[in-house]
Phi, psi and omega in degrees: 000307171309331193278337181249004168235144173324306211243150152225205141217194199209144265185110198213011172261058017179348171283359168249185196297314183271035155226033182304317182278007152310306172331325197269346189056033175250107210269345176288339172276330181306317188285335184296296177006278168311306173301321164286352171300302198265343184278353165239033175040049179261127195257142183269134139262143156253130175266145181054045187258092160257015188299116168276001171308297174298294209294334221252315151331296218235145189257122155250131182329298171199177203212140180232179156168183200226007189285332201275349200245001182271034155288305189289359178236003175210342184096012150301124238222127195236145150204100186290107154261178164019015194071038147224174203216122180252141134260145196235131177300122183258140151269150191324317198289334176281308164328346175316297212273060182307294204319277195326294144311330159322323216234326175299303199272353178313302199286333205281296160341329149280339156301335171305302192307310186297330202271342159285322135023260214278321198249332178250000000 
């Protein structure tokens, strides 16, 4: 696949089938993946990845994922520090005001970015 598209992408949130060998923490198909990825001058998307563990192993050209929207679908409280991204426990009444964590975690998830940027 790398060898005949620019772009690809890659499946790295470890819930549908095709990404079952994560589970395993067998990092050799990934690397081959990439490596025959940069010998065709072919660019990796990781799909659904905030692992930073992975983002941090593996260069991947870019990365998405929807972990950044579960303030507003669940009350889920993000604060990106020291390059690690915490979740923080809320009482109920801050869980109310989804926008408001919503837009919260919106800003922390851009400190992520930047800081990967600059650092990864």
């Amino acid at each position: 696949m790398v060898k005949n598209y620019p772009y690809v992408a890659l499946s790295l949130s470890g819930f549908t089938a095709s990404s079952k060998w994560l589970k395993a923490n067998d990092w050799k198909p990934l690397h081959f993946f990439l490596d025959t990825a940069a010998e065709n001058g072919s660019k990796v998307h990781a799909l659904g990845c905030t692992n930073w563990g992975l983002l941090r192993k593996f260069h991947f050209y870019s990365s998405d994922s929807s972990t950044w929207s579960l303030g507003e679908r669940y009350g889920t409280c993000f604060v990106f520090q020291d390059g690690v991204m915490k979740v923080v426990s809320l009482p109920k009444k801050f869980k109310k005001n989804k926008k408001t964590l919503g837009f919260h975690n919106k800003q922390q998830w851009f400190k992520a970015m930047q800081y990967a940027k600059i650092k990864m």
